[in-house]
DRENKOL-248010 format. One record per residue (C-alpha): residue number from 0; residue in three letters; x negated, y negated, z negated. Coordinates in nm, 2 decimals. Each point is the difference from the previous one (the first is absolute). Layout:
<pts>
<resi:NUM&resn:ALA&u:X&v:Y&w:Z>
...
</pts>
This chain:
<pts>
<resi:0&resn:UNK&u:0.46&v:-4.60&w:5.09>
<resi:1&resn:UNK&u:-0.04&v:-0.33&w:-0.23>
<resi:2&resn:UNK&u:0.16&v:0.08&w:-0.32>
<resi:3&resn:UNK&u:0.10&v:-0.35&w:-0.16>
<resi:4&resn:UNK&u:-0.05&v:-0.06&w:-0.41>
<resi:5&resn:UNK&u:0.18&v:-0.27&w:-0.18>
<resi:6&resn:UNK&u:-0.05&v:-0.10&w:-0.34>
<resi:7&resn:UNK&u:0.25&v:0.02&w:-0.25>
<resi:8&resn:UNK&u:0.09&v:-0.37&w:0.00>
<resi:9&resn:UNK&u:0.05&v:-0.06&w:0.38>
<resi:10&resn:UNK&u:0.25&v:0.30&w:-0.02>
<resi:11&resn:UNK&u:0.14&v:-0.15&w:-0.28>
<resi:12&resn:UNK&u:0.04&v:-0.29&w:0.17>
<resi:13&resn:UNK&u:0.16&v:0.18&w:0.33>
<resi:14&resn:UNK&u:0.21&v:0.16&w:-0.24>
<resi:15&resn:UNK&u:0.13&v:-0.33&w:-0.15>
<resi:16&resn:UNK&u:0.08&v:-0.15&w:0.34>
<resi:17&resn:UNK&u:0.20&v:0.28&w:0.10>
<resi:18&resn:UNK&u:0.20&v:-0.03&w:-0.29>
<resi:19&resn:UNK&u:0.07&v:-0.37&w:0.11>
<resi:20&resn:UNK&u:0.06&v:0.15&w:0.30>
<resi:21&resn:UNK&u:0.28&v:0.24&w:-0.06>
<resi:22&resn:UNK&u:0.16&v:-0.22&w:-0.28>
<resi:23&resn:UNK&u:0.09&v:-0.23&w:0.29>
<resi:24&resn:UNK&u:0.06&v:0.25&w:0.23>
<resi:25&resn:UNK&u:0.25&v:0.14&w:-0.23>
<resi:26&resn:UNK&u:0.16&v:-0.34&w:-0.01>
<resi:27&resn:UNK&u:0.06&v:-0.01&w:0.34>
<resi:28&resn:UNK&u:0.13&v:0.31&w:0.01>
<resi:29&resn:UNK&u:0.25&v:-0.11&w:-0.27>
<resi:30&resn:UNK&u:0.09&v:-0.29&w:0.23>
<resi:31&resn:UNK&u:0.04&v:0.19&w:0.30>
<resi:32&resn:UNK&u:0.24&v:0.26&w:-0.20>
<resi:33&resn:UNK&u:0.23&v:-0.33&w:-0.12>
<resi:34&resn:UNK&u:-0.01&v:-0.13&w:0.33>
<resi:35&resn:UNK&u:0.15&v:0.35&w:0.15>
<resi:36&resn:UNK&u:0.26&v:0.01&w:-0.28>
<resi:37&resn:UNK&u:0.11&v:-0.37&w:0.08>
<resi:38&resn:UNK&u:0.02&v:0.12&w:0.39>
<resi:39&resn:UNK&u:0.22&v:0.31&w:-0.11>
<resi:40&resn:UNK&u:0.22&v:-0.20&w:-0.21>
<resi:41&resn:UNK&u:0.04&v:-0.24&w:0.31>
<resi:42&resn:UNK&u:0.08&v:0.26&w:0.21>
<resi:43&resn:UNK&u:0.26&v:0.19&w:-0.26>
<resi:44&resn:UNK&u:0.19&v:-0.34&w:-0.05>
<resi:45&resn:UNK&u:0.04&v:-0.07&w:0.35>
<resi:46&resn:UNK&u:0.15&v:0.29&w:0.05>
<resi:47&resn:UNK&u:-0.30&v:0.21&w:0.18>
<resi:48&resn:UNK&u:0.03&v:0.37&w:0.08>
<resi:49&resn:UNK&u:-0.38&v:0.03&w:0.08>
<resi:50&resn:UNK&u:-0.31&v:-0.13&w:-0.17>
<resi:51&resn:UNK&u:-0.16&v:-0.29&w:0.11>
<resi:52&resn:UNK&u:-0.29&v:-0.02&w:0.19>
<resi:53&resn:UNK&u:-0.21&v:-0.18&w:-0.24>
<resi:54&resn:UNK&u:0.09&v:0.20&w:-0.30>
<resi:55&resn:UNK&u:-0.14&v:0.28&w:0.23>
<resi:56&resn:UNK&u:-0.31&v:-0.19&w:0.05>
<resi:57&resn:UNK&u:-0.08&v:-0.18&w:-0.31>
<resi:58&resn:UNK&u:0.03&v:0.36&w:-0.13>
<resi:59&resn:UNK&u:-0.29&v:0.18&w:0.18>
<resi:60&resn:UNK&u:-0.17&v:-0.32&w:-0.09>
<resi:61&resn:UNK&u:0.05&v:0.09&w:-0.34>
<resi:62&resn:UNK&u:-0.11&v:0.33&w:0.05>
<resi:63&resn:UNK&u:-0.30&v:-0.09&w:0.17>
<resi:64&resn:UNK&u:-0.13&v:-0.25&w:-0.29>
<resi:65&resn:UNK&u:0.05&v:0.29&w:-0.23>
<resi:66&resn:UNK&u:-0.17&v:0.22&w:0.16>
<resi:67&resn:UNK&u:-0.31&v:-0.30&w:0.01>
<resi:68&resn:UNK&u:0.09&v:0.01&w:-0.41>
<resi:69&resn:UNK&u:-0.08&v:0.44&w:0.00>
<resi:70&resn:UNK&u:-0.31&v:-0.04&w:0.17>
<resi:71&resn:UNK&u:-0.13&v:-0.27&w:-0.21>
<resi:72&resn:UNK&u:0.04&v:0.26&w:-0.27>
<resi:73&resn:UNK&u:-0.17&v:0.25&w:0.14>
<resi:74&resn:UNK&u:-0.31&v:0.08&w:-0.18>
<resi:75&resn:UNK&u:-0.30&v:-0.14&w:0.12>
<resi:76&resn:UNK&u:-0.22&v:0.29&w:0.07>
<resi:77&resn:UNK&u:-0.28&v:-0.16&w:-0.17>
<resi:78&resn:UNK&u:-0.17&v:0.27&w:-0.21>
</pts>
């Protein structure tokens, strides 16, 4: 088995992206949140009983992007 080394400032430098990474990630997830809340507010003043489709949607969007955000803070195993 191949075991790979890196040096302290390429994982510094992986490290930095994925900060980059799940600052904008985060962002989006944000976005998708708002978006939901606009489509239940829709729904609620038009008089809906059941929640929209999209709210549904944009939501395990949401969920999904977070969960990209908790594995970009895993550690990196790099001992």
């Amino acid at each position: 088995m191949l075991a790979l080394r890196w040096d302290a400032p390429t994982i510094a430098r992986m490290a930095g992206e994925f900060d980059d990474l799940r600052s904008r990630l985060a962002a989006i997830s944000e976005e998708l949140a708002d978006l939901a809340m606009v489509r239940l507010r829709e729904s609620i003043d038009a008089g809906g009983n059941e929640l929209p489709v999209d709210e549904r949607r944009l939501t395990r969007a949401r969920r999904a992007v977070d969960k990209a955000v908790g594995i970009l803070q895993e550690p990196d195993g790099f001992d």
